[in-house]
C-alpha positions in Angstrom: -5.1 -8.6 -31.1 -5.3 -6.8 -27.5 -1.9 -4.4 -26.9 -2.8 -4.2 -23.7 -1.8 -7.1 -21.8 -1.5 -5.9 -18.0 -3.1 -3.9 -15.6 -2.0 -2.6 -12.1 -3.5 -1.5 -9.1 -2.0 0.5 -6.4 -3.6 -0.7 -3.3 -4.3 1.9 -0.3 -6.5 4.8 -1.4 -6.9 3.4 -5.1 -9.1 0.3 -4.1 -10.2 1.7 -0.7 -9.9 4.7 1.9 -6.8 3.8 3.9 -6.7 6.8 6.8 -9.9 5.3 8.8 -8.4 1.6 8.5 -5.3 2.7 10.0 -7.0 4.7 12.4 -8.7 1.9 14.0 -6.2 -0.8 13.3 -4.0 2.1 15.6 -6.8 1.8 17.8 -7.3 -1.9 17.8 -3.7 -1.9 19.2 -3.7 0.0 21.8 -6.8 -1.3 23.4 -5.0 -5.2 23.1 -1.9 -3.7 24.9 -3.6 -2.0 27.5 -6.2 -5.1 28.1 -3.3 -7.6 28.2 -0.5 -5.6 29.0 -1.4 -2.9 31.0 2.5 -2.1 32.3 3.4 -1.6 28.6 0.5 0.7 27.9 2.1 3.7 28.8 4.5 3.3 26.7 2.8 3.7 23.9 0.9 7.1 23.4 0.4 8.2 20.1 2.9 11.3 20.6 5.5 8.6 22.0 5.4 6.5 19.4 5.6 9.1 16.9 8.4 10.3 18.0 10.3 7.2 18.5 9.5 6.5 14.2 11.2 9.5 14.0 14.8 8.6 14.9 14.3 5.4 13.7 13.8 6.8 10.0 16.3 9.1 11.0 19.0 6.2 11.9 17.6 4.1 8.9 15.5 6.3 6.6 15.5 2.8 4.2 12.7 2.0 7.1 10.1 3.8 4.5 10.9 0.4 2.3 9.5 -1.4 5.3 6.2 -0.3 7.4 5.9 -3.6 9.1 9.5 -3.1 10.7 9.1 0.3 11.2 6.1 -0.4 13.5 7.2 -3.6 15.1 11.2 -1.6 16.0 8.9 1.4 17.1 7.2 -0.4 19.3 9.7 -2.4 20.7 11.8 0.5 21.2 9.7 2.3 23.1 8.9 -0.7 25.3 12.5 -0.6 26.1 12.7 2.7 26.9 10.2 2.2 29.1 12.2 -0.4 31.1 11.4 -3.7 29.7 13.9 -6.3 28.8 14.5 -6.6 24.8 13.3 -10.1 24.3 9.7 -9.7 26.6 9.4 -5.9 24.4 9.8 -7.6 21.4 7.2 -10.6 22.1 4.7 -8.1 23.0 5.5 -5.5 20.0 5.1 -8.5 17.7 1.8 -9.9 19.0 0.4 -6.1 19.3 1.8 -5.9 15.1 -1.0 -9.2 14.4 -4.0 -7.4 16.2 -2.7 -3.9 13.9 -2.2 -6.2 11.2 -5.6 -8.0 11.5 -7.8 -5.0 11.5 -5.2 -3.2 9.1 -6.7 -5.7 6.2 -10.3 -4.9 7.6 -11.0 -2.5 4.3 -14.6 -1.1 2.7 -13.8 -1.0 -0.8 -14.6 2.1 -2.9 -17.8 2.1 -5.4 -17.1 -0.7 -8.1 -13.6 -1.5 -7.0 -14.7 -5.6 -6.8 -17.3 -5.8 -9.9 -14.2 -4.0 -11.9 -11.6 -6.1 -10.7 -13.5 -8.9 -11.5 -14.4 -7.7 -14.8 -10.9 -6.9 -15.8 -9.2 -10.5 -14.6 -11.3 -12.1 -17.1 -9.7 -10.4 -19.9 -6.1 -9.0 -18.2 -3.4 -9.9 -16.0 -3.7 -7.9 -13.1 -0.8 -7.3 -10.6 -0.9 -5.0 -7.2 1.8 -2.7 -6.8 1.7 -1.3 -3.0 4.1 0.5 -0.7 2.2 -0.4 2.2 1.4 -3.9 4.0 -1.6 -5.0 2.8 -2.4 -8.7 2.6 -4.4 -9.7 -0.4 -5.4 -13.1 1.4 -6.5 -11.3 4.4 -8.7 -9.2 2.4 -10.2 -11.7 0.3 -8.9 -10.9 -3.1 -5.5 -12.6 -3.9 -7.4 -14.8 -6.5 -7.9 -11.4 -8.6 -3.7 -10.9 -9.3 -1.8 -13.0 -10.9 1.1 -11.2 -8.4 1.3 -8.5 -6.0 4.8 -6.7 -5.3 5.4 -4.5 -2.3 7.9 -2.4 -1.1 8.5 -4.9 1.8 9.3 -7.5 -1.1 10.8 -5.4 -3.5 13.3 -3.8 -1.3 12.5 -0.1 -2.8 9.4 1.7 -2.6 8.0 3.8 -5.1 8.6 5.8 -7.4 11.7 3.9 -7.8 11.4 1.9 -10.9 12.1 -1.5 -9.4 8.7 -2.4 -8.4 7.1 -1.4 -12.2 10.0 -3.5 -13.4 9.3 -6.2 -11.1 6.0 -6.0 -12.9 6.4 -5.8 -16.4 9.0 -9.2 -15.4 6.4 -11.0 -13.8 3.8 -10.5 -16.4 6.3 -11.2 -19.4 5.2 -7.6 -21.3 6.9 -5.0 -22.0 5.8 -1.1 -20.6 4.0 -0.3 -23.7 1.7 -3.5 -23.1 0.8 -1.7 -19.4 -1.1 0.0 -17.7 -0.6 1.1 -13.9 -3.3 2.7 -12.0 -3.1 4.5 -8.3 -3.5 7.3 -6.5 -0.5 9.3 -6.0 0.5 11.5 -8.3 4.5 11.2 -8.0 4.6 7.8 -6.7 2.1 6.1 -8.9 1.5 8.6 -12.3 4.6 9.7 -12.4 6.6 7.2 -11.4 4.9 4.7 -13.7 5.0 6.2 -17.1 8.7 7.5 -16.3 9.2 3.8 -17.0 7.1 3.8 -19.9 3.4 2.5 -18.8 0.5 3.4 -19.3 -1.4 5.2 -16.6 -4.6 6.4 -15.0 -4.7 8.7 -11.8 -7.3 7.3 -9.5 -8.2 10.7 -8.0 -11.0 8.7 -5.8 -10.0 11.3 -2.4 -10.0 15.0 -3.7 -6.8 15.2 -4.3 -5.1 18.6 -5.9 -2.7 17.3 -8.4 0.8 18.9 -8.0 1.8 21.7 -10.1 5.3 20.5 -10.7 4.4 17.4 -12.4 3.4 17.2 -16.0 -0.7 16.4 -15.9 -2.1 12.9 -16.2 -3.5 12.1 -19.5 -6.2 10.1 -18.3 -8.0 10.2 -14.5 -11.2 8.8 -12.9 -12.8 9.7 -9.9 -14.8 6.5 -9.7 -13.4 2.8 -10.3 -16.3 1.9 -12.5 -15.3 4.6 -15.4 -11.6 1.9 -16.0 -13.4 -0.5 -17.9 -14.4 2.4 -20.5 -10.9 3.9 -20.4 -9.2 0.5 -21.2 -10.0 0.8 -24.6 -7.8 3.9 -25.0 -4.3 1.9 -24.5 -5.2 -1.0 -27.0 -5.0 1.2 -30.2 
């Protein structure tokens, strides 16, 4: 009988490159502000904005356990300061979030990353485990997990532990039964087998892995070598 009983994915740069996505949701955005709301446009330069995130996390650095607030406040903000009334800055900063959040969930998966998921769910529970906002539904694979956990639902982002245990609750198994999979070293690797999982470092990007952190016992640089690797954490 199969040890292994789950399997989780990190989302952003473990199923697909994230920076270009976010580039051009960014750039989705602005074009829908200055198209529809010209006024507010100038309110919302890239240095602007950046700099309004920045005393935001500053005043509420639990903001990194929710991007989609941190971007709608930033942008409201900054509509503000710009001289618009609260209510009207929100309304636009929220519809502006929808045209980000549309083309934030417009992904191009990495090499395999669909055949293997779909290989996997036949024989695994498969969770996603994401800091970021991405929306399974949008993207067109919610069917594959049995649950996805985010920081945004969770209330912590990793590496705390609550999301892993959030997890290893949902699938009924305990950390020896799992195995997580992502692509950052602390906040994935580390983070995961801290709490006892299994893991494997997707290093899909070129990353360099940190020399402070003990090396990862197992890592891929394409999603199509997992199915080979799952072997490992049944014996």
């Amino acid at each position: 009988m199969s040890n292994l009983k789950l399997i989780t994915f990190d989302l952003d740069n473990t199923l697909w490159p994230v920076d270009e996505v976010i580039r051009q949701a960014e750039k989705a955005c602005s074009l829908w502000i200055a198209e529809n709301h010209p006024d507010a446009a100038a309110a919302l330069s890239a240095e602007r904005v950046r700099a309004v995130r920045t005393s935001l996390l500053k005043e509420k650095p639990e903001y990194l356990d929710n991007l989609t607030a941190l971007r709608q406040d930033a942008m409201s903000r900054a509509f503000v300061e710009h001289g618009f009334g609260k209510d009207e800055a929100r309304r636009i900063a929220l519809a502006a979030f929808q045209v980000f959040h549309e083309a934030r969930n417009r992904v191009s998966f990495f090499p395999g990353a669909l055949e293997v998921l779909e290989l996997l769910a036949d024989s695994y529970v498969l969770g996603a485990l994401t800091n970021g906002n991405a929306d399974l539904r949008m993207i067109g694979i919610h069917d594959l997990f049995a649950f996805h956990h985010s920081a945004e639902t969770i209330g912590r982002r990793k590496p705390a532990p609550d999301m892993f245990a959030a997890a290893l609750r949902s699938a009924g198994v305990s950390a020896s039964q799992a195995v997580h999979v992502g692509d950052h070293p602390l906040e994935d690797v580390h983070a995961a087998r801290e709490h006892g999982m299994h893991t494997v470092w997707a290093n899909l990007v070129d990353m360099d892995w940190p020399v402070e952190l003990a090396k990862p016992s197992h890592h891929i640089h394409n999603l199509r070598e997992i199915p080979d690797l799952v072997p490992l954490f049944d014996e």
